[in-house]
N, C-alpha and C positions, 0 to 999 in steps of 0.2 A: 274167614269166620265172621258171620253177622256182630255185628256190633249189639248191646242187651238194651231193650225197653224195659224198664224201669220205672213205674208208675205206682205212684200212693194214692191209696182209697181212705181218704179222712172220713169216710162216713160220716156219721151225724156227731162231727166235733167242729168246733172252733167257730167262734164269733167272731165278726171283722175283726177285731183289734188283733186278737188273740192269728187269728190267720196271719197277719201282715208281720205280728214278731216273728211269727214260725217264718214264712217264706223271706222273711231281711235275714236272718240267721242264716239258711237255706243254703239263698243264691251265691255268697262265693265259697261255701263247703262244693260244690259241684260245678262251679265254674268251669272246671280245666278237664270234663270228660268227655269221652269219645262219644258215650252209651246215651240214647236218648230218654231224658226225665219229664215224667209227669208228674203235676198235682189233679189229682180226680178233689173236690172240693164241694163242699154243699152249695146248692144254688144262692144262696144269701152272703157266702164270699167271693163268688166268680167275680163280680167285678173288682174286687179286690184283690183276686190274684192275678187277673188281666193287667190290670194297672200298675202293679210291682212287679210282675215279671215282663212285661214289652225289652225287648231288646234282648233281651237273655237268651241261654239256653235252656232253660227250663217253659213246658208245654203246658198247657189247663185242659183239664178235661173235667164235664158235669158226671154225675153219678146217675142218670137215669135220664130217658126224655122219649114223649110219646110215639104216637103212630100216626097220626094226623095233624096235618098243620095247624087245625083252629075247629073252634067248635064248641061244643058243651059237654066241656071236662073237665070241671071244678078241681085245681091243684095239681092239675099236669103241666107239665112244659114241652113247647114242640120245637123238634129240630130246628126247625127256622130261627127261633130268639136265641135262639144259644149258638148260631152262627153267625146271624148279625151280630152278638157281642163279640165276636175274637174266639170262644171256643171253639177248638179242634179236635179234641176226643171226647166222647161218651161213652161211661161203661153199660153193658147191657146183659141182664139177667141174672146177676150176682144172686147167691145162692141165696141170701136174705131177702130177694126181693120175690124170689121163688117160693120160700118159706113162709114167709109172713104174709106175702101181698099177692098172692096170687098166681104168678108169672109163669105162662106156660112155654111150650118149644114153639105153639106159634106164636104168643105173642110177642115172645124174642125176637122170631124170625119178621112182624110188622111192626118192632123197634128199630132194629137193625136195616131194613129197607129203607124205612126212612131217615135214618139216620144220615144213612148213603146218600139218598137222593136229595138229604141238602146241605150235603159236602162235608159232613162229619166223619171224622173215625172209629168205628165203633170199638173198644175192647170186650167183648162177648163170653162170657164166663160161662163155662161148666164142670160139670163132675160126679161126683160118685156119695153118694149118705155113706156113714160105716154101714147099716142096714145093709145095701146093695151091694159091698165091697165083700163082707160076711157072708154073704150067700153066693155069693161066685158067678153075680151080675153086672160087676161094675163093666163089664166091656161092652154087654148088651145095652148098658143105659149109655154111654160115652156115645156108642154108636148110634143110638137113638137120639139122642141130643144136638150130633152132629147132623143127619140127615133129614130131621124136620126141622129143627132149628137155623139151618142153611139151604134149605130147599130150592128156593126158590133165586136164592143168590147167583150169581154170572161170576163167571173167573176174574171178570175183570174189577167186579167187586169186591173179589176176596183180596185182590192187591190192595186194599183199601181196609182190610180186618187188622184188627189183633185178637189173639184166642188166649184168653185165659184159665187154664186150665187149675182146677180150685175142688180139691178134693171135700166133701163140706163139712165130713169128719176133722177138720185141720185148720178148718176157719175158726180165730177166735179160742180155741181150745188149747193152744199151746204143743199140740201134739202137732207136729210135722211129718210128712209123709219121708221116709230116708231119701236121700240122694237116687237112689237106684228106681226105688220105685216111684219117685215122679217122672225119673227120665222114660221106666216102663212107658207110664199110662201117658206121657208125652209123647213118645214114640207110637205109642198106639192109636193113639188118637189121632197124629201125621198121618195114620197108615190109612184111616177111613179119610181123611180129606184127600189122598191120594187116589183112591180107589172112587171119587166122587172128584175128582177135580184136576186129577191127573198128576205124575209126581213131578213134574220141576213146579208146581204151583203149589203142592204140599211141601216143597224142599223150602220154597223162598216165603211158607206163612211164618210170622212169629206166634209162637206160645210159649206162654207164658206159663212160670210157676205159682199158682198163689195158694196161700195154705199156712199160716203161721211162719213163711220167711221173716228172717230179721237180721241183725247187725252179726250173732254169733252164727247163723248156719248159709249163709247166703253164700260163700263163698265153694263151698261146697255143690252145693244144689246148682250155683250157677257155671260152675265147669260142666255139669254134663251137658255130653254132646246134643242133646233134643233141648234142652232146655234154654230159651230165648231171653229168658228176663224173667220178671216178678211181678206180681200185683201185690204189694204188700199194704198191710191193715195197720195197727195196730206202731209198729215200727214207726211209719211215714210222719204218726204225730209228732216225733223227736228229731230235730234238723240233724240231729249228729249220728243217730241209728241209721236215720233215710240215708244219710251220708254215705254213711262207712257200705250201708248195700249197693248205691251206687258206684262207687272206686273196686266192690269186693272183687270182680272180675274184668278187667280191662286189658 
């Protein structure tokens, strides 16, 4: 049985200070787990969670970072600086950044390229609107998320993903997709990077649950069998909810 990644998306909260009480709090609530943890953190705490967490087991990862190393792109960040500092993961194409900012399948897929190519890890988020879910397209969008959005990617790159799978009806909204049917569209979603990448490479991705996970449904959601870990929101802000989803399944 893979062991559960486990990663909080602070979005746009926490000021250094405020970051350093959260993760002193944190670090020995999660000290003694098998499952690997991350902080996803605004760029204006990375160094701050770099710094508090060195030696631990708890991982940093930034919430977003470009497609080019350098250039004229006022308020981007490129893989390269947030590798030279110590970060190790980046999430990419989170539903909000799709929503609000633009974010298409390709330009996930020339985030994520470069992400890789300067030693990052990308966690790559997709999913379904209720919209799409309601009309009896969530499989056609999955599937189309997966195959432009990973196009261009190598097997040996994928050893190098995490997939977030983030229903976007469930973000933020409080509404959770049940147990069953994240492991559904988990399992479904396995079946297309299968079918594109072969099934021991599909067997050994992680994907992830995200969607309104938190301290009282985590445990559930994270027994089923497709279900890899969390991206959790919302929760991660509270050293003692992040907690308890980290311990939920061990």
């Amino acid at each position: 049985m893979k062991n559960k990644i486990i990663a909080g998306n602070w979005k746009m909260n926490k000021t250094r200070a405020e970051a350093a009480a959260l993760i002193e709090e944190l670090l020995p609530l999660v000290a003694d787990t098998p499952n690997t943890v991350i902080i996803c953190v605004p760029f204006t705490d990375l160094d701050t969670a770099l710094s508090l967490t060195a030696g631990s087991n708890i991982r940093v990862g930034a919430q977003n970072c470009h497609w080019k190393e350098s250039g004229a792109y006022t308020g981007e960040i490129a893989p390269s600086m947030l590798k030279e500092m110590g970060v190790e993961y980046v999430v990419i194409g989170h539903s909000e950044r799709r929503t609000y900012f633009g974010e298409t399948d390709a330009t996930v897929l020339a985030r994520t390229k470069a992400a890789l190519a300067a030693g990052l890890r990308p966690i790559v988020c997709i999913g379904e609107t209720l919209a799409e879910r309601q009309s009896g397209r969530m499989e056609e969008v999955l599937t189309r998320q997966v195959q432009e959005g990973f196009k261009d990617v190598t097997p040996d790159e994928l050893k190098n993903i995490v997939v977030a799978y983030e229903p976007v009806w469930a973000i933020g909204t409080g509404v959770t997709a049940t147990d069953e049917q994240a492991n559904d569209a988990i399992k479904f979603v396995r079946g297309v990077f299968a079918d594109k990448f072969g099934g021991k490479a599909a067997e050994e991705l992680y994907i992830q649950y995200g969607g309104s996970m938190n301290d009282a449904n985590a445990a559930g959601l994270l027994s089923m069998s497709d279900v890899d870990g969390g991206l959790i929101g919302g929760a991660s802000l509270v050293a003692k909810k992040f907690a308890a989803i980290v311990h939920a399944h061990e």
